[in-house]
LOVEXVEX-240039 format. One record per atom (N, C-alpha, C): x, y, z; residue in one letter; atom name; residue number from 1. Coordinates in Angstrom, 2 decimals. Example, Ala and Ser with C-alpha at 12.3 -4.5 7.8 and 13.67 -1.06 7.14 Angstrom:
2
REC         u         v         w   code   site   pos
REC     13.19     -5.69      7.80      A      N     1
REC     12.30     -4.50      7.80      A     CA     1
REC     13.20     -3.30      7.80      A      C     1
REC     12.85     -2.25      7.08      S      N     2
REC     13.67     -1.06      7.14      S     CA     2
REC     12.90      0.03      7.87      S      C     2
This chain:
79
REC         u         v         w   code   site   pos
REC     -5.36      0.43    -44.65      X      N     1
REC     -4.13     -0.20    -45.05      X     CA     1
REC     -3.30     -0.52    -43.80      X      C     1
REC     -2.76     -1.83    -43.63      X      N     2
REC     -1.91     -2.17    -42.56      X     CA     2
REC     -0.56     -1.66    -42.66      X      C     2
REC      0.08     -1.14    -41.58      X      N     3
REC      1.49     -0.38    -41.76      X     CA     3
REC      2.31     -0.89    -40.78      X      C     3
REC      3.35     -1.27    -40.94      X      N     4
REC      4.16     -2.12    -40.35      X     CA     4
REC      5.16     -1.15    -39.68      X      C     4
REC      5.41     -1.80    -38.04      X      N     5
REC      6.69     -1.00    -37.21      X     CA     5
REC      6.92     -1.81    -36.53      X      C     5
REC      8.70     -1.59    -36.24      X      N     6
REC      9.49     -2.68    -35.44      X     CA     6
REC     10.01     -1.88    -34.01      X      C     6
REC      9.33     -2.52    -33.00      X      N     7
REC      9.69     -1.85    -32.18      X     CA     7
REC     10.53     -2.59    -31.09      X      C     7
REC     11.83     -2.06    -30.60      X      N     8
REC     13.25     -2.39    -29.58      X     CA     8
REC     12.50     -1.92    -28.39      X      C     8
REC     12.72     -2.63    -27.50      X      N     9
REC     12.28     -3.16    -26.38      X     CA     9
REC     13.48     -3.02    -25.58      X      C     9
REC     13.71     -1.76    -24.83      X      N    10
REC     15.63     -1.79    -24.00      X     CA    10
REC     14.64     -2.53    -22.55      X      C    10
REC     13.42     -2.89    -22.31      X      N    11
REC     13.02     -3.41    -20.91      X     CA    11
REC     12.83     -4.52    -21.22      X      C    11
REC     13.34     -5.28    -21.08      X      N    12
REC     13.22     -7.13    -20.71      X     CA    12
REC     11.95     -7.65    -20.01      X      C    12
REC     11.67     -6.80    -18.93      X      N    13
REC     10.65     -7.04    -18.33      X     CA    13
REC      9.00     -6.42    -18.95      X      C    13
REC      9.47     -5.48    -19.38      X      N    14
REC      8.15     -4.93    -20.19      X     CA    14
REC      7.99     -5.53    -20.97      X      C    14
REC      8.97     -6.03    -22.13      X      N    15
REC      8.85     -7.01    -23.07      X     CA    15
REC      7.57     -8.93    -22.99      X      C    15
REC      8.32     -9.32    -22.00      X      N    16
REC      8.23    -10.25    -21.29      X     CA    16
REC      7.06    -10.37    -20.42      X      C    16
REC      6.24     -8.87    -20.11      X      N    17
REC      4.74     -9.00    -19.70      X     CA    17
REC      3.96     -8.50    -20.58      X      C    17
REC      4.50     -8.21    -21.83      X      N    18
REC      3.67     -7.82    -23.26      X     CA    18
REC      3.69     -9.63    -23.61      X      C    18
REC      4.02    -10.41    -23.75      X      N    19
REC      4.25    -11.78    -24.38      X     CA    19
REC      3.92    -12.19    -23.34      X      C    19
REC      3.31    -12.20    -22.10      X      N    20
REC      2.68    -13.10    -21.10      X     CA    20
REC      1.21    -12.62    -21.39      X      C    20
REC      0.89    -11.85    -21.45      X      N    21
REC     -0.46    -11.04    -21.46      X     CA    21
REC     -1.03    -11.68    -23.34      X      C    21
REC     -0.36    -11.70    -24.13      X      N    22
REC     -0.39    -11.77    -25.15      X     CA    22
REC     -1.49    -13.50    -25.07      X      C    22
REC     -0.34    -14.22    -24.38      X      N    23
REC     -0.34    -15.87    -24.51      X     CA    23
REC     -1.87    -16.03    -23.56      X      C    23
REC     -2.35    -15.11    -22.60      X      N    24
REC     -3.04    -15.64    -21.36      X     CA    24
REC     -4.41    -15.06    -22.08      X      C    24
REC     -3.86    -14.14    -22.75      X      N    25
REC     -5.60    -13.51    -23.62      X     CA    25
REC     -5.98    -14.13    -24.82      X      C    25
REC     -5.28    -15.30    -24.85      X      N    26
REC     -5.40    -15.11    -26.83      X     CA    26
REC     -4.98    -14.67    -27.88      X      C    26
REC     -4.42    -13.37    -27.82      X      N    27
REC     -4.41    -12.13    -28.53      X     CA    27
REC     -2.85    -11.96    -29.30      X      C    27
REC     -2.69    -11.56    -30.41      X      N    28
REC     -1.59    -11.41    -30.45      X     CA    28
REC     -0.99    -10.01    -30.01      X      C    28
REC      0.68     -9.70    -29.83      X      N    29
REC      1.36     -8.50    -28.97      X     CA    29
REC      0.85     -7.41    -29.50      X      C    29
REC      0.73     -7.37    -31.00      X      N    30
REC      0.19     -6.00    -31.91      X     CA    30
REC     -0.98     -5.76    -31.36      X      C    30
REC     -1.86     -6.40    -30.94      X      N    31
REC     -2.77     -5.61    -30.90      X     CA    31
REC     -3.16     -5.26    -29.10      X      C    31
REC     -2.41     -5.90    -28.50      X      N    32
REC     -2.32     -4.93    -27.19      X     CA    32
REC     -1.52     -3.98    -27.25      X      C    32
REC     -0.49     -4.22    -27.96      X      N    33
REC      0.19     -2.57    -28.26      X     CA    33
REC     -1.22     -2.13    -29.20      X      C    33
REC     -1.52     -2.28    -29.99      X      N    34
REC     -2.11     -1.30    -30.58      X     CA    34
REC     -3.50     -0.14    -29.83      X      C    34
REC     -4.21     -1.20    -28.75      X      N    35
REC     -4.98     -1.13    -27.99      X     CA    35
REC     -4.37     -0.24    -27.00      X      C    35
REC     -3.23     -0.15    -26.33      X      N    36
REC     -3.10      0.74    -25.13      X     CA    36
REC     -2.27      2.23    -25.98      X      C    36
REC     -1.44      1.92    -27.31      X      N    37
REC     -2.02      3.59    -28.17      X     CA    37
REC     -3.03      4.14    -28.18      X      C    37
REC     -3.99      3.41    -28.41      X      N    38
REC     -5.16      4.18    -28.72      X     CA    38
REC     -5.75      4.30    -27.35      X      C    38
REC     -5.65      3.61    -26.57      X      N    39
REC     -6.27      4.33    -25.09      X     CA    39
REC     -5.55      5.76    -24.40      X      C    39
REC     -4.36      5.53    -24.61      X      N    40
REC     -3.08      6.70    -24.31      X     CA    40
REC     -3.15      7.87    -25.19      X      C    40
REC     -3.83      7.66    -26.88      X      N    41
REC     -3.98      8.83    -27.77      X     CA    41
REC     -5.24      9.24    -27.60      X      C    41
REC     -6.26      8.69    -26.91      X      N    42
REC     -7.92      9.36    -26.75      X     CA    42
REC     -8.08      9.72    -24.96      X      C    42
REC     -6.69      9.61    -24.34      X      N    43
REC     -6.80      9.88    -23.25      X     CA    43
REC     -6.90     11.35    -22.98      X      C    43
REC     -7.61     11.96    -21.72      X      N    44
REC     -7.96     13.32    -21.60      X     CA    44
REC     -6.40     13.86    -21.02      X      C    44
REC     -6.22     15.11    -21.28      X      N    45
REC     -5.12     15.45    -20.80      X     CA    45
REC     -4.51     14.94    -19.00      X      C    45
REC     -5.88     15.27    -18.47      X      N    46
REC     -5.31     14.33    -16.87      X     CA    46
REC     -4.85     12.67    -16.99      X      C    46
REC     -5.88     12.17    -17.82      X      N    47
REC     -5.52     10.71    -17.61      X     CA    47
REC     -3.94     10.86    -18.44      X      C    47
REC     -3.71     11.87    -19.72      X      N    48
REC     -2.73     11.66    -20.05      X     CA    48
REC     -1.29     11.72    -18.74      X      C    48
REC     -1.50     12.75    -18.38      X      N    49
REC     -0.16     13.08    -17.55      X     CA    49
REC     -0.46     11.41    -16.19      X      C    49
REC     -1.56     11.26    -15.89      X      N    50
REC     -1.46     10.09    -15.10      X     CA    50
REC     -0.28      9.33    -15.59      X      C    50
REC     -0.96      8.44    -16.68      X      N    51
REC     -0.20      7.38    -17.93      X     CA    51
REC      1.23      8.08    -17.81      X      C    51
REC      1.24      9.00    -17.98      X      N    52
REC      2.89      9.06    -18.21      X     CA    52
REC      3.67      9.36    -17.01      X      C    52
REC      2.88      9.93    -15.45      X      N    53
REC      3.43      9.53    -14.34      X     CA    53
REC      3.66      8.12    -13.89      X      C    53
REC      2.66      7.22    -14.13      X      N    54
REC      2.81      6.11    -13.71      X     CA    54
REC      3.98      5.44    -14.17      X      C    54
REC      3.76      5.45    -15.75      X      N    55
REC      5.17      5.05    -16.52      X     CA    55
REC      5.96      4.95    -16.02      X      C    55
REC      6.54      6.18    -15.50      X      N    56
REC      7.76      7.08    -15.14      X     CA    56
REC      8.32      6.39    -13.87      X      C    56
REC      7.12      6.72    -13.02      X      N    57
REC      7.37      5.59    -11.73      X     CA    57
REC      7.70      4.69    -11.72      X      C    57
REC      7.07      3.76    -12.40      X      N    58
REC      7.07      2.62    -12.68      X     CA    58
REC      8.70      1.80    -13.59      X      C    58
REC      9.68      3.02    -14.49      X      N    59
REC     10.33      2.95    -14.73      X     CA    59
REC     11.72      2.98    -13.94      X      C    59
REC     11.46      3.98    -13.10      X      N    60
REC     12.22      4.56    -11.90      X     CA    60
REC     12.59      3.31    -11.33      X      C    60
REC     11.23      2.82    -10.48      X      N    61
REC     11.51      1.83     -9.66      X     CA    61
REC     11.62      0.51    -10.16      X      C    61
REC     11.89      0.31    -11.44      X      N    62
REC     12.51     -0.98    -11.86      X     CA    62
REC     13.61     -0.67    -12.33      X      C    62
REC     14.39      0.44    -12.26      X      N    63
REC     15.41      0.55    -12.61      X     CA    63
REC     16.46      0.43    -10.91      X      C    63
REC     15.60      0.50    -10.31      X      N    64
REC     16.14      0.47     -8.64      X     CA    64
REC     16.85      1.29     -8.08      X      C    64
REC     16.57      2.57     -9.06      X      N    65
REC     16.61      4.02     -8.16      X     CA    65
REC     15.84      4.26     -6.93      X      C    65
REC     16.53      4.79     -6.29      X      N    66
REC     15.91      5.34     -4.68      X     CA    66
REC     15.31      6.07     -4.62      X      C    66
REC     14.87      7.25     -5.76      X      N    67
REC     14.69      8.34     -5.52      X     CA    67
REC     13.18      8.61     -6.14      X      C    67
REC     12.27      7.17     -5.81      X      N    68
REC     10.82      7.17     -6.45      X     CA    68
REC     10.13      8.32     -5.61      X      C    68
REC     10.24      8.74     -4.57      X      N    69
REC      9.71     10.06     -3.57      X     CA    69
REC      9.97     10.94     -4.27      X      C    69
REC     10.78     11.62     -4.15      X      N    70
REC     11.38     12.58     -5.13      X     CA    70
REC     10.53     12.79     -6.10      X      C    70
REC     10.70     11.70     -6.88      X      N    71
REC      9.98     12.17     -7.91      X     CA    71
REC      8.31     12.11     -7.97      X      C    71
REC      7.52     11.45     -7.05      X      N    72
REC      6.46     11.84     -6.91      X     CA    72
REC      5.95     13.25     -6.48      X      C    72
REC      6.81     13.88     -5.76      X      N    73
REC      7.03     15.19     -5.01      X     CA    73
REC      6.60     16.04     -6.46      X      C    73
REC      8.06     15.70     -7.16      X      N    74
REC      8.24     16.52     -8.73      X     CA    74
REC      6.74     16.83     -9.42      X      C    74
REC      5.35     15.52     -9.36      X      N    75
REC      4.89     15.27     -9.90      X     CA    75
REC      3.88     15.71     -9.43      X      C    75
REC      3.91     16.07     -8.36      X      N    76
REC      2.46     16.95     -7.75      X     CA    76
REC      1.54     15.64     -6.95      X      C    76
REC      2.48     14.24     -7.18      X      N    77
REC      1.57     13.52     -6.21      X     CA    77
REC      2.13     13.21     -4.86      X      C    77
REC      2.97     13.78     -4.44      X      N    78
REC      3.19     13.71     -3.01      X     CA    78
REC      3.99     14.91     -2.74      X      C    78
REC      3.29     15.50     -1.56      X      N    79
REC      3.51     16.49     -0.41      X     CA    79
REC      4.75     16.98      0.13      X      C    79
């Protein structure tokens, strides 16, 4: 059974490379969202914490905080 969710988007830019990716594959947005859930829910606990470091990073520094070191430090990937 198909189940329907509306999902708010506070990143413009995440938004906006979900709907570029969408247009350049063919594909519609649901199912690359649906596709990187299910890669993120069958992920092994390392790849999990990866995925959600990268995120994180990746959030950090588009938010144009300074303090992306820092928090790699936090994260056990830098020294």
């Amino acid at each position: 059974m198909a189940r329907r969710m509306t999902i708010v988007f506070d990143d413009e830019e995440l938004y906006t490379a979900l709907k570029v990716a969408a247009a350049r594959s063919h594909r519609p947005a649901k199912d690359i969202v649906a596709d990187a859930l299910e890669v993120f829910f069958e992920a092994t606990p390392e790849e999990h914490n990866s995925i959600l470091a990268r995120a994180r990073i990746k959030g950090v520094a588009r938010n144009g905080r300074p303090d992306v070191e820092r928090l790699l430090e936090e994260l056990g990937l830098r020294k």
